[in-house]
N, C-alpha and C positions, 0 to 999 in steps of 0.2 A: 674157509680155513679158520676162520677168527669161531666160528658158532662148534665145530669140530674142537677146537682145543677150550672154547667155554665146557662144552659137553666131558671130555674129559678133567677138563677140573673140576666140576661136578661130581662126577663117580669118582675122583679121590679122594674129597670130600667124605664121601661118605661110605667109602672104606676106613677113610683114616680116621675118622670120629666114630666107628665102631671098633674099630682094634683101641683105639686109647681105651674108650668104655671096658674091652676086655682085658685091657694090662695093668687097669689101678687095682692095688691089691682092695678090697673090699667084700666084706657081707653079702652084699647085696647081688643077683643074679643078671646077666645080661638076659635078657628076652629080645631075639631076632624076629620078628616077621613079616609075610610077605602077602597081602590080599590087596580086596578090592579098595584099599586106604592107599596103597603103595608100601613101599619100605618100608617098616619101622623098626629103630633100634631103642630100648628104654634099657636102662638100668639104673636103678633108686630113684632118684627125685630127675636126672637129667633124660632130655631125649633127642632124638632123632629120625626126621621123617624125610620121607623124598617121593614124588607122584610128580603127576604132571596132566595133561590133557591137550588132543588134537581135535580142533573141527575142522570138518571138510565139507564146504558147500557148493552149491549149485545152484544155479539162480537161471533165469528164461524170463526175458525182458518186451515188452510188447510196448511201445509209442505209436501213439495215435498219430504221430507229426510225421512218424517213420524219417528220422534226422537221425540215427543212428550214434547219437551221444552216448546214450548208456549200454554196456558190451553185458554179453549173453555167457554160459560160460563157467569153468570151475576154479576154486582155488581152493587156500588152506587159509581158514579166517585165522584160527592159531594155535601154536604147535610150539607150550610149552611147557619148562621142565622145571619145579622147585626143589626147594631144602629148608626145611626149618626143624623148628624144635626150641627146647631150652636147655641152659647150662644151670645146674641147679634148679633153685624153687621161685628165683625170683627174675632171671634175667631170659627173654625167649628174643628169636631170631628168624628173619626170614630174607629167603632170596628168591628170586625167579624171574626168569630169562624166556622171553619170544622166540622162537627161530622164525616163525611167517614174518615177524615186522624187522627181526635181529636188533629189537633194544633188551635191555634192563627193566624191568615191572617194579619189581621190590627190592627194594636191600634196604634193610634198616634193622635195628637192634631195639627191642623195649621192657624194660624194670617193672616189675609187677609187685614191687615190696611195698606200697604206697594201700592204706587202705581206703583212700581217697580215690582212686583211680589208677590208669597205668600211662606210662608217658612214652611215648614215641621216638626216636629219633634216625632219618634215613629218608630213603624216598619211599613213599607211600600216596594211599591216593586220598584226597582229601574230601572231608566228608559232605556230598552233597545227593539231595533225591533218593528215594527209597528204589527206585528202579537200578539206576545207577550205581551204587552201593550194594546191589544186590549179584553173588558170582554168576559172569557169564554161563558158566556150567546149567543155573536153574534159572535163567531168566526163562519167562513163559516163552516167549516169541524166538527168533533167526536172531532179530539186531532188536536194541534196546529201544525205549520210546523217545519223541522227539525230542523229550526236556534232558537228555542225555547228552545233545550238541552243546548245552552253554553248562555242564560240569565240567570241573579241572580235570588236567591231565595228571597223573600222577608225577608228585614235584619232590622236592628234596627240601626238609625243614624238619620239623619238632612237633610234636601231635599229643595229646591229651586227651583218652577216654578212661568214663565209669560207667559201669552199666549197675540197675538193681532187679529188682524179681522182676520190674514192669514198668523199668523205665531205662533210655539210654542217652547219655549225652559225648557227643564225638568235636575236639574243637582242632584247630591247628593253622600252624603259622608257616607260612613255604613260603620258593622260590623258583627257580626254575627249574624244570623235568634236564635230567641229567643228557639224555640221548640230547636234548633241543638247544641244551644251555645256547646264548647268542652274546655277542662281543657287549661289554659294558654291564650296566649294575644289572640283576636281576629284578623282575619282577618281583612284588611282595602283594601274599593274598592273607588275608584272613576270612577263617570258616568255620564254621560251627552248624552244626545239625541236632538236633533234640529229640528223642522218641518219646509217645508214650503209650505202653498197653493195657489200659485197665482191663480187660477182660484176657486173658490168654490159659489156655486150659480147657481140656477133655471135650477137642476138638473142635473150640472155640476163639477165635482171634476178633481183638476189635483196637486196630492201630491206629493214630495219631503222629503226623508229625511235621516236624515245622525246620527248613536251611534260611541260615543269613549267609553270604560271603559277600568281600569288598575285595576288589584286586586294583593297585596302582599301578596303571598300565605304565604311566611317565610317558605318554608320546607313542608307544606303541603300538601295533595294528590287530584290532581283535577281528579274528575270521570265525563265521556261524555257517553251516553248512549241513543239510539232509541230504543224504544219498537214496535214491529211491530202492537200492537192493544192497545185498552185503556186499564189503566194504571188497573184501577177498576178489571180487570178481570185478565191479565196479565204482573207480573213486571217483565220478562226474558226479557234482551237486546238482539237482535237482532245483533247489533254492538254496541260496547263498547270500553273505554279505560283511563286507569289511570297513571296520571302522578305526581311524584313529582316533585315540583317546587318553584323557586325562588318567581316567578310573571308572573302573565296573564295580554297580551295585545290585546285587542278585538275590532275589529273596523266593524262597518255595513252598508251597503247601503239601500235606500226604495225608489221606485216609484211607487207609483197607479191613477189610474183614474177609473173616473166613467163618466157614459152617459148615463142618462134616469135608464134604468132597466139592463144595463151592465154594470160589472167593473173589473176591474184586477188589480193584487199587484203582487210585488215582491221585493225578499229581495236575498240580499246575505252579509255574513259574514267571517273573516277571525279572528284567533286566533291564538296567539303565545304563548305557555308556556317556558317559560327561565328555563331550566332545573337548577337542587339544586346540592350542591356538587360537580360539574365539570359535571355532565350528561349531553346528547345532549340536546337542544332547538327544540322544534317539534313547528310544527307548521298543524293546522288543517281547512276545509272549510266548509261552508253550504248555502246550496242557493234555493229558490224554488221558483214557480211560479202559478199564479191558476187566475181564471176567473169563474165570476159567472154572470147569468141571471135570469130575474124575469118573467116567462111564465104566468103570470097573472096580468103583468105592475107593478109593484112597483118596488123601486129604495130603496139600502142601505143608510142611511143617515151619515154623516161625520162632527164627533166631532171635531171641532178646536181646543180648550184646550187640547186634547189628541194627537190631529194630529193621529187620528184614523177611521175606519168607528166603525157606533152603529147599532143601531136596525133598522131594516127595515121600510120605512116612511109608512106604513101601514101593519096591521098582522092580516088581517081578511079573513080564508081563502086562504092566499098567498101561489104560489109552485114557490120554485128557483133551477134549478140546478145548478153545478159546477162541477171545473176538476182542479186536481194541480199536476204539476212537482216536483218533489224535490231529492235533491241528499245530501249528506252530507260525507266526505272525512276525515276519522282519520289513513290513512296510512303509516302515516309519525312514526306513534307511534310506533317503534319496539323498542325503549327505554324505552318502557312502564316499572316499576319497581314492578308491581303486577299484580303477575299470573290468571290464568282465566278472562282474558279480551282476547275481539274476536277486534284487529282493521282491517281493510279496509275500503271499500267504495261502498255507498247504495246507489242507486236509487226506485225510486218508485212513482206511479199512483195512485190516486185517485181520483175516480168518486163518486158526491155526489147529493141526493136531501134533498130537506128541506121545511117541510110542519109545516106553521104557522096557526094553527085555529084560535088564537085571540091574547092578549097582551100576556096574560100569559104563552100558551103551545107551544112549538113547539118539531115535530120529525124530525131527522135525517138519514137516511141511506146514509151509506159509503160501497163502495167496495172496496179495497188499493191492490195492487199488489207491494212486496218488492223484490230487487231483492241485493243479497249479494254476493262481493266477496273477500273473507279475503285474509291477508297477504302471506297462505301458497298456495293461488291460488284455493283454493274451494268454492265452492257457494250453494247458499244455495238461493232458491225462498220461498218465504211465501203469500198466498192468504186469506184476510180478509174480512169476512162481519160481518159489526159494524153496532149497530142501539142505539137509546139515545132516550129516552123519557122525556123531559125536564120542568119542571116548575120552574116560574119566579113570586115570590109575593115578 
């Protein structure tokens, strides 16, 4: 009921901010329309947009232990609906709502009058890792890489970016994620991400970049967790670990490039949890790597304001494969202070295609080989095939 009457205040929304657009008396023309962007309503300087996107996966689980932890299986990784735009030239706006998980993603409001930058305020997601940062829509792979598990959730605070021809800087100061908020003070993180592109142009990218963030946990319990498949089908960690702590210090590195219809990233992370109460200080790593090509000539396109890649420069019919490294290291956690958590250290493979028939749809298949070996020196293999059927209005 509650997602039904979000969904209808949505479409009043934006009926009602298109009939106001048409009832100020003004010069200027309303322009309605309706493609593969979603809704848009523009008239003069203000606008208004409304899209959204569903994926639907499937995943096929194979353990070697055959223990039957991780389920086989379909879901809706997620199935949501936005609205943004701006009022006037200097103030824009965004919302958007989950129905697979039924929280809140976005609501915040930000001032573009600044020719220093633009300033934030709402919940948004705080800027950390070029994968991470990068819309679920175009990430290469099913689910993101493992340095993905120690970025924030998207929290509620004040944010600050500026971006230039070939450079971006993303900083901000949160609290807690509105669906999570929990009894007493909030959490407080600060974060900041830096890009830089010296090379970017006629179908050339060569990206740089660098995350600091600090979070004062105060006593609270930080959980790190890998799923060996999407999330939609299966939420059993793979490798896990929970720590109480003082405060986490997170620092990441980012280098990619691109060339025509090839390109490659990589990222790696390090985090330190300052143990609470006299407990040891652990400290955990994640790092991965992947390359992707476009066997039908197209080239990923790269967002400067995001210091990101986006959508493929054309999706008509396009086939890209790709392959990515990745390991991710929480052994250090035998301080861990909550039971039923698995720490050591994972590696794993993935080999993917990616079939775009037009703006809209695209499908995935992933194959992932995980390969685990816990603290008491047992391992544990997992083989995956994941497939996403995705649309994008």
């Amino acid at each position: 009921m509650k997602s039904v009457l979000f969904s209808a205040s949505m479409l009043a929304m934006a009926v009602s901010s298109a009939s106001v657009m048409a009832a100020t008396p003004s010069d200027d023309l309303v322009n309605i329309s309706l493609g593969s962007g979603g809704l848009k309503v523009t008239k003069g300087d203000s606008k208004f947009q409304m899209g959204g996107r569903i994926h639907m996966d499937f995943a096929q689980v194979d353990e070697e232990k055959h223990q039957d932890n991780y389920d086989t299986g379909t879901g809706v990784r997620r199935a949501r609906l936005y609205a943004k735009g701006n009022v006037g030239a200097d103030w824009r706006y965004k919302f958007q709502y989950d129905y697979a998980d039924q929280v809140m993603k976005d609501m915040y409001i930000q001032y573009n009058g600044l020719s220093a930058g633009n300033i934030l305020v709402g919940q948004f997601a705080p800027p950390m890792f070029m994968d991470s940062y990068t819309s679920s829509n175009w990430t290469t792979f099913v689910e993101r890489a493992v340095v993905n598990n120690f970025a924030l959730d998207r929290e509620l605070g004040v944010g600050f970016n500026h971006a230039g021809s070939h450079h971006s800087i993303y900083t901000g100061v949160t609290g807690d994620n509105m669906s999570a908020d929990e009894e007493g003070d909030d959490t407080v993180s600060y974060t900041t991400r830096m890009t830089l592109s010296p090379i970017n142009g006629n179908g050339s990218v060569l990206h740089l970049g660098v995350t600091g963030s600090y979070e004062d946990l105060d006593g609270r319990t930080f959980y790190v967790g890998q799923r060996p498949a999407t999330k939609s089908v299966s939420s059993t960690k793979i490798l896990s670990v929970a720590k109480q702590g003082e405060s986490r210090r997170t620092v990441g590195g980012e280098l990619a490039f691109a060339v025509g219809s090839f390109s490659a990233q990589a990222e790696h992370m390090t985090v330190e949890v300052e143990g609470f109460d006299g407990s040891d200080d652990e400290t955990y790593t994640a790092a991965y790597g992947q390359a992707s090509y476009f066997v039908t000539g197209e080239s990923r396109s790269y967002y400067v304001d995001g210091g990101v890649f986006d959508a493929p420069s054309a999706m008509k019919n396009a086939w890209e494969v790709a392959v990515r490294y990745e390991e991710m290291d929480v052994s250090d956690a035998e301080a861990s202070v909550v039971d039923g958590y698995t720490p050591g250290k994972l590696t794993a493979m993935t080999y993917g295609v990616n079939f775009y028939p037009n703006k809209n749809i695209r499908f995935i298949f992933n194959y992932m080989k995980n390969e685990v070996e816990y603290l008491d020196k047992t391992k544990e293999n997992v083989d995956v095939i994941q497939l996403r059927s995705q649309l994008v209005f």
